[in-house]
N, C-alpha and C positions, 0 to 999 in steps of 0.2 A: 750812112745809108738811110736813105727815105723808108717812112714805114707807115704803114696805115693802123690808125685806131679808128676803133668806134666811135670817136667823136669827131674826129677829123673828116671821113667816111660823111658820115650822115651832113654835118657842115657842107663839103662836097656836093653833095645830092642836091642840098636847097639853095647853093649859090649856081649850080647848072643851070637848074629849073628855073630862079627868079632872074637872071641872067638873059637864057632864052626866052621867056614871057617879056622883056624890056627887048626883044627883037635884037641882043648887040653881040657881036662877035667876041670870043674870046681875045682878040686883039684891041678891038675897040675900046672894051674894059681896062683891058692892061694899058693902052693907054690914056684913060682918064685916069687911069689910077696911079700912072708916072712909073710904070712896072715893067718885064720883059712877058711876052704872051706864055714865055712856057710857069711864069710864078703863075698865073691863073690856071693852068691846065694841071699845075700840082696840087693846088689847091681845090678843084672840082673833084680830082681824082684821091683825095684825101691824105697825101704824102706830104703836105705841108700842114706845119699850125700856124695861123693868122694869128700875131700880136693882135692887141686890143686898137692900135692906131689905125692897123691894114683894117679890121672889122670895121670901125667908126668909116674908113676912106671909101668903101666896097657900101656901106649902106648910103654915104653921101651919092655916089656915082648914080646908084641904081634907084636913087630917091624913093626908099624904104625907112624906114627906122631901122635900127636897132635890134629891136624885138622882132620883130616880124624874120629877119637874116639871122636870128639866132633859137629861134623857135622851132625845133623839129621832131 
């Protein structure tokens, strides 16, 4: 079962936000990011953990750094 932490949660929060500021749809991302639309809506909603490759692919997409997508 999916479950939410406080770091997944908060993760969630800044990839929503920096997601909707780049104007793109949940879909849209998922696919730049070669993903199904619901791994992004897991991930906003903080039921997933992003390996460090998915974070690297989600900062390329949204042409951010790094820091800035994991800074919260």
């Amino acid at each position: 079962m999916l479950e939410q932490t406080p770091i997944t949660k908060n993760f969630g929060r800044k990839l929503s936000r920096l997601r909707k500021q780049k104007k793109l749809s949940q879909r849209k991302l998922a696919e730049k990011l070669d993903v199904h639309p619901t791994y992004i809506s897991s991930l906003e909603r903080g039921l997933r953990n992003p390996s460090l490759k998915v974070i690297d692919k989600i900062a390329s997409a949204l042409e951010i750094s790094r820091n800035v997508l994991l800074k919260f």
